[in-house]
N, C-alpha and C positions, 0 to 999 in steps of 0.2 A: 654307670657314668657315660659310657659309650651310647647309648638309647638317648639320653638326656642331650647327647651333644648333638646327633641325629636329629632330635624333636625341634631343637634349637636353630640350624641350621635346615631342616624343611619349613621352618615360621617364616626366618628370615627370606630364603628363595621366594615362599607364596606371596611374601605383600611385595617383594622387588618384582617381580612378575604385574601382579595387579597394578599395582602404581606405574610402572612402564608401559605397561598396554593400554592406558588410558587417554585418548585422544581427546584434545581438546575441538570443540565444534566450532566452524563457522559462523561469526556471529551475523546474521540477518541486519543490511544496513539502516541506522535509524533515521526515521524519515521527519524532516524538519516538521516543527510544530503548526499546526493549520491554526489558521482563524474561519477557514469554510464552512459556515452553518448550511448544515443540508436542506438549504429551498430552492426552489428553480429560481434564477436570477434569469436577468438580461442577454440575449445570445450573444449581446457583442462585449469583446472584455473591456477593462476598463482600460485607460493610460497609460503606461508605465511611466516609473515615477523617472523626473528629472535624473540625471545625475551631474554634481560639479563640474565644470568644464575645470578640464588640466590634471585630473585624478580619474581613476580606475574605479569601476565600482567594488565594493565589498560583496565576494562570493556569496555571503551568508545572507546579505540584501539578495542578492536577484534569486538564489534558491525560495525565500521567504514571500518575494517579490510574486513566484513565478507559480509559486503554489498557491499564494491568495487568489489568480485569474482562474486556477481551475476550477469547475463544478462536478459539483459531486453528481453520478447520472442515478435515478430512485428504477427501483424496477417492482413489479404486482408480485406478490405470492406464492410462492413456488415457481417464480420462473426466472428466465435465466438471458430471454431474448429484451431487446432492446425497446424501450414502449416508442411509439411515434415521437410525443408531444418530453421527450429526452434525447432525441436527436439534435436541437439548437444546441442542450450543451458538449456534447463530443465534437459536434462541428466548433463550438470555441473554444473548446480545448487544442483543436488540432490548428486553429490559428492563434493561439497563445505559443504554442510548441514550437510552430514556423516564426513568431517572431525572432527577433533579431536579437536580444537580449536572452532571451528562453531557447532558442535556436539549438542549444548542444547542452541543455538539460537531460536528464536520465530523470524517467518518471516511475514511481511503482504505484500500481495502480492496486488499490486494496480493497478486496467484497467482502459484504456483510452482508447479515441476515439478520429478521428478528427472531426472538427468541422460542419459537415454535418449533418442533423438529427435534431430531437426534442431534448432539454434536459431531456427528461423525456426518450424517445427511448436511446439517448447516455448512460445514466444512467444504464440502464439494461440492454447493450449490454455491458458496463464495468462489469459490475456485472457478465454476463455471460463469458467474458473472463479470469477474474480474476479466477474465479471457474475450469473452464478450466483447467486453471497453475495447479491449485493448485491439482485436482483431478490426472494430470499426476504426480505430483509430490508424491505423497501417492501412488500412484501406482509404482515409483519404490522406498518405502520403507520408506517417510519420513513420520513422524506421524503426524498426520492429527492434533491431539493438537498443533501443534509448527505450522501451517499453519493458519496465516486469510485473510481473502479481504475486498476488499473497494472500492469503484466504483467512481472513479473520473469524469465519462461523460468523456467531452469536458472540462472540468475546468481549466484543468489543462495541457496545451500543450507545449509539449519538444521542440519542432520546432514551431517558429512564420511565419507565411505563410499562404497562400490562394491558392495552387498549389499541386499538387501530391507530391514532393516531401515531403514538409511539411506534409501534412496529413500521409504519409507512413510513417514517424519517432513519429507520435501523435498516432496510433492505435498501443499497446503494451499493454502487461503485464508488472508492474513494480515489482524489490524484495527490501525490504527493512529490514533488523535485526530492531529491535524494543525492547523496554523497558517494560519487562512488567507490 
């Protein structure tokens, strides 16, 4: 009887133990929903929209707002540096970011890959293009606080396909306004 209440009483310590030491994680903030189809657009952004005169605009407008101006930057094949002819769009990123409405945005900047490679290589070949962005981006001006990354690999592909095409629209930098 004595053994039995033992057995009983080490059950109960091992799951109070387990259940206690279980920390719950940080959730990674989620990043408003784009409408940015990865093509190289225009280097100058567009407008910003009106807002009512006598009212405030709605947070969740200019986050939305603020993420529709950014471009997504494409980069070649296993690399990680910046192509020339993707230069216009971090330059208008980084005058979207100085605007005045987008001014005190926090952006996370997301790299992908296409689906070629290890997950483990794709991972840190996002990692390193996300960086990428981001270090051009601080360099003309924006503060390096209002910048983070996040390395989506192969995870997470813009284009469904198995052909160049596809893979060219999946190897990007993404910009996203974010919550902080």
């Amino acid at each position: 009887m004595k053994a039995r209440g033992l057995l009983i009483f080490l059950m109960i310590f091992t799951l109070a133990f387990v259940f206690a030491g279980c920390k719950k994680k940080e959730p990674i903030p989620e990043p408003m929903p784009s409408q940015n189809p990865p093509v190289t657009m225009p280097p100058e952004p567009a407008p910003m929209n009106e807002q009512p005169t006598g009212g405030e605009p709605n947070t969740a407008d200019i986050f939305e707002e603020c993420t529709r101006q950014l471009q997504p930057v494409f980069f070649d094949y296993n690399k990680s540096d910046v192509r020339e002819d993707q230069a216009a769009a971090l330059q208008n990123n980084a005058r979207v970011l100085k605007a005045s409405q987008c001014g005190t945005v926090t952006v996370l900047i997301e790299g992908h890959c296409d689906e070629r490679g290890t997950d483990e290589y794709n991972l840190a070949l996002g990692e390193r293009r996300a960086d990428t962005a981001k270090d051009y981006l601080v360099n003309l001006g924006i503060p390096e606080n209002r910048l983070s990354t996040l390395s989506y690999g192969e995870s997470r592909p813009f284009a469904q396909g198995h052909d160049e095409t596809a893979w060219q629209q999946n190897r990007r930098a993404h910009f996203v306004a974010v919550r902080k």
